[in-house]
N, C-alpha and C positions, 0 to 999 in steps of 0.2 A: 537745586533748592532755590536756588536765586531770581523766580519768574516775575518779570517785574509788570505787577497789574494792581488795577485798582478796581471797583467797580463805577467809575466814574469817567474813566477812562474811553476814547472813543473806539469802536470796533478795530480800524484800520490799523493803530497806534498799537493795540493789543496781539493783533495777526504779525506786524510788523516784528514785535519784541520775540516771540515765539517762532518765528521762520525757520529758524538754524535748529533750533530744535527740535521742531517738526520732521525738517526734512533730514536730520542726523536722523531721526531715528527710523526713517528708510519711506515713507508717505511720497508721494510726486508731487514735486514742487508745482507744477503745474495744476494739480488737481487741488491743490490746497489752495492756491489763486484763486479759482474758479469758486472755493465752498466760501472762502472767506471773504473776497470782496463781495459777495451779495448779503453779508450782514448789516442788517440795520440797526443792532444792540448788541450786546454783549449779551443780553437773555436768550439772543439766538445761539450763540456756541454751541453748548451743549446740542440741542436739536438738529441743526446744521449739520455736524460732525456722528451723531448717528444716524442718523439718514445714510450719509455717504459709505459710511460702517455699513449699517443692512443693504446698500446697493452692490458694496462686495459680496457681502453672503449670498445675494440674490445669483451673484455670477458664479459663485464657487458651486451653488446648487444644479447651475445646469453645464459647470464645465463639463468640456469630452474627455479629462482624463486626469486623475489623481493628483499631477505635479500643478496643473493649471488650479485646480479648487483648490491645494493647500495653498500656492497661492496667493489667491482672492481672502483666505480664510485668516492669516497674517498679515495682509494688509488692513481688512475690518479690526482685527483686532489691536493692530498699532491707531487707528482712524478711532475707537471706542474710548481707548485710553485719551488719546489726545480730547476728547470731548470732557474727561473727569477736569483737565485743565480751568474752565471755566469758573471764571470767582465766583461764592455766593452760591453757585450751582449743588445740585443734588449728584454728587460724584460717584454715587453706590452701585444704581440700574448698570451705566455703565461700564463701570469696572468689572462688576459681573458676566457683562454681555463680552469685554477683553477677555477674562477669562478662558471664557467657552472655547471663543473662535479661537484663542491661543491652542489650547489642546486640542480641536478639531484638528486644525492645519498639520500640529505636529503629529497625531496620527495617522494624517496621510502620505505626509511626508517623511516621517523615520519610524519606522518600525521600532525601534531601539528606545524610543524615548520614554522616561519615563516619569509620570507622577509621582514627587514625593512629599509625603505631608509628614506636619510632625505640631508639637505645642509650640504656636508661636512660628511660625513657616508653611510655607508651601512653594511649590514650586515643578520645576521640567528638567529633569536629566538626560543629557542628552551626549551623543558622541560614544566611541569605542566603550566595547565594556572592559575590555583589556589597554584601555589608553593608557600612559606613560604620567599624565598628571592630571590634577583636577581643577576646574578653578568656580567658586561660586563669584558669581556676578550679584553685588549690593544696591539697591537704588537706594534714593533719597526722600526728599520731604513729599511730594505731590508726584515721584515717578513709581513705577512699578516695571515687573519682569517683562512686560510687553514694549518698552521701551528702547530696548536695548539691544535689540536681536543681531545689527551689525556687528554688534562686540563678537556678541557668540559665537554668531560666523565664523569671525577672523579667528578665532580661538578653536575653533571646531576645524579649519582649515590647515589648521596646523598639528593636528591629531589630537588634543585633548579634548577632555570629556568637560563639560559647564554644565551648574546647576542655575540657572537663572531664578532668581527667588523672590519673594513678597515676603516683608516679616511685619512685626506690629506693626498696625499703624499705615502699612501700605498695599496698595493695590488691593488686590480680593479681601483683605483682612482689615481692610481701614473700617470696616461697618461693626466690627466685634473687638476691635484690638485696639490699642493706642500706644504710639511712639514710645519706644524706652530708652536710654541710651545707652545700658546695661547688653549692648547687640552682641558684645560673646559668648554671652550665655547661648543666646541662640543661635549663632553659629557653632557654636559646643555642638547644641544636639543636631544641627545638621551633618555637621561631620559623622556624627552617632550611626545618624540616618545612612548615610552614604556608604560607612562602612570602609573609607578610607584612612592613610595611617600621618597622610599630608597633604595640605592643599594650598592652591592660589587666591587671592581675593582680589575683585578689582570692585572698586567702590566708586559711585558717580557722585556728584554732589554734596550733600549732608549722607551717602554713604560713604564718600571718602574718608570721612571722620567714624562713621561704624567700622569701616575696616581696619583703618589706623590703629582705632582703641582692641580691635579686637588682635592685631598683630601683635601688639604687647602685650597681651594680658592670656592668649589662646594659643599654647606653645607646638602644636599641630598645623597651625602659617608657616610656610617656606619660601611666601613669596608675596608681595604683595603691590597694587599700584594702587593710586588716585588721581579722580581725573576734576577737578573745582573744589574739592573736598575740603572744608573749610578747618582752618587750626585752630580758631575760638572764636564764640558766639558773642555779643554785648546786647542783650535784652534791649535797653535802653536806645540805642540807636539804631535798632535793627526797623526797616520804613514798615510803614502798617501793613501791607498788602503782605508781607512775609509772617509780622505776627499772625494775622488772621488766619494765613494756610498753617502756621505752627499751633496755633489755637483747637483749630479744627482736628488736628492729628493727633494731640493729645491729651484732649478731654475738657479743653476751657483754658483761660487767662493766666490763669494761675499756674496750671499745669505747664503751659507753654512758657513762662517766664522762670521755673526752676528747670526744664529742660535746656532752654536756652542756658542757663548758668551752669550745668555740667559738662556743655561741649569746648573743651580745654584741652589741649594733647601737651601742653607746658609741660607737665610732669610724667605722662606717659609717652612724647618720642624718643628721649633714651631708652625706653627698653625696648623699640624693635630692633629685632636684632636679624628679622631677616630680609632681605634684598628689597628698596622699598624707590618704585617711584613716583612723582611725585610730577603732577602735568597742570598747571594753569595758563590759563589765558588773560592776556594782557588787558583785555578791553571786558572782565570781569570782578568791576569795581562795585561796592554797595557798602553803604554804611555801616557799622555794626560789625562786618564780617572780616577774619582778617585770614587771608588768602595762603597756600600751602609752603611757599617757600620756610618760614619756622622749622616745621616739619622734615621738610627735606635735608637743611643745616644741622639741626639736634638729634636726626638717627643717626646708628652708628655707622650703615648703611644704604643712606640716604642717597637719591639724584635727582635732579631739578630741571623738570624739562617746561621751560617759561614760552609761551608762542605770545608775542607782540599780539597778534589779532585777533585771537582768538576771545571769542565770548564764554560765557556759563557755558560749560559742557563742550565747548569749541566746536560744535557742531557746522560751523562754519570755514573749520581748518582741519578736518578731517587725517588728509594726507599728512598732516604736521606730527604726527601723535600715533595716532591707533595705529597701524605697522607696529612701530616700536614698541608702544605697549605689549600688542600681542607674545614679540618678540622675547620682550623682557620676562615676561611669566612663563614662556614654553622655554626659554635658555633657563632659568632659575632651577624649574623645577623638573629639567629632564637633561639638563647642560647640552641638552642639542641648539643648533643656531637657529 
């Protein structure tokens, strides 16, 4: 949630601040070099970034064989999303086009997976059908299900099943939806969807606070992490570049400044009451924003895994965290290690 831009801002400054994020969410750092230093504005982002998006699809079109195209087909589609990034920009086409290439790739790549939609969601179910637990994976203010596919990975690697999802307000649905912070309702009806009786949630960002709220309040949570997940909002000094993506996500000024005033776990982290971790990074400071440790002290079940170097999303400290994460939700919710 925390992307720190302006539109004023110089290209290089803006590539710079999004590095770890970028290449957290699995892009070559390399290749992302190469799109981003040839920017001469910020109006180029967008454009830039799909480009190199349909250069993959170009390659997945003539790969020699299924694992190669999906792929090419998952990385346009993390390259698509990274282009919605762009401040100011028209973040729809692209989302759209994440989309595609997201379900393309995973039809090539797992038979098993599957679309689910629902009011207010959408998303990919994936892993065993007979898996041992579930976990929906949450994004945040400007990220979406294409984001995050390392998590799933790791999560998938360790036998459970992930539902990676978009709800109001994000990814495929930011063009018809708008941010609520009401998110257990609709994680309610995804569980509906799902047809399970318990789940995991791991929440990034401004989803670490969807899932937080929705661990108290959705008594079908038996497990839950956050990974920058913010404890409470302050409108007032929250830097502009943040209203504005908040603006944009739910409906106007106005809209954006009583959402910011409901995001509070003050009074709902005593009531999670199941296994809850709780992961920030040290070099994840911004005004306005007051960072997960609260959370982690006031559940009843709380752990606090603090990384010194870690940025927004610690996409730069990787090995610090994610293992454990994974850990933590596949021990929770199947008591295997």
């Amino acid at each position: 949630m925390r992307t720190k831009i302006t539109t004023t801002v110089a290209p290089a400054d803006f590539a710079g601040a999004q590095w770890s994020r970028a290449t957290g969410a699995g892009v070559d750092p390399h290749e992302y070099r190469r799109v981003t230093e040839g920017l001469a504005s910020l109006a180029d982002w967008g454009p830039a970034f799909v480009r190199t998006a349909r250069a993959h699809l170009e390659r997945a079109d003539t790969a020699r064989s299924a694992l190669s195209a999906g792929g090419h087909l998952l990385t346009a589609a993390r390259w698509f999303h990274l282009a919605t990034l762009a401040p100011g920009g028209e973040a729809q086409p692209a989302a759209a086009e994440a989309d595609r290439a997201l379900g393309r790739g995973l039809s090539l790549l797992e038979s098993g997976a599957r679309r689910v939609s629902g009011e207010g969601f959408t998303g990919w179910l994936r892993g065993p059908a007979d898996a041992p637990g579930t976990v929906i994976v949450v994004p945040g203010l400007d990220s979406a299900k294409e984001e995050f596919l390392d998590l799933a990975s790791a999560l998938l690697a360790r036998g459970l099943a992930v539902f990676a999802m978009d709800g109001p307000g994000q990814g495929v649905l930011a063009a018809t939806t708008t941010l609520r912070p009401e998110y257990e309702q609709v994680v309610g009806r995804v569980v509906d969807a799902l047809g399970v009786t318990r789940i995991g949630l791991a929440g990034l960002s401004l989803g670490g606070y969807f899932a937080a709220r929705t661990a108290a309040l959705e008594p079908r949570v038996a497990a839950v992490a956050t990974v920058s997940g913010p404890f409470r909002l302050d409108w007032e000094q929250l830097p502009p570049p943040v209203r504005d993506i908040m603006a944009r996500r739910t409906g106007g000024s106005d809209a954006a400044r009583a959402f910011a005033g409901q995001v509070d776990l003050t009074t709902l982290a005593p009531r999670i009451t199941a296994p809850l971790l709780v992961v920030d990074g040290g070099r994840d400071v911004i005004p306005g924003v007051t960072n997960g440790e609260p959370l982690a002290r006031t559940a009843p079940r709380g752990t606090y895994r603090y990384v010194p170097h870690g940025d927004h999303l610690l996409g730069n400290a990787r090995p610090d965290w994610l293992p454990d994460l994974a850990d933590h939700l596949t021990h929770t919710l199947t008591g295997m290690s």
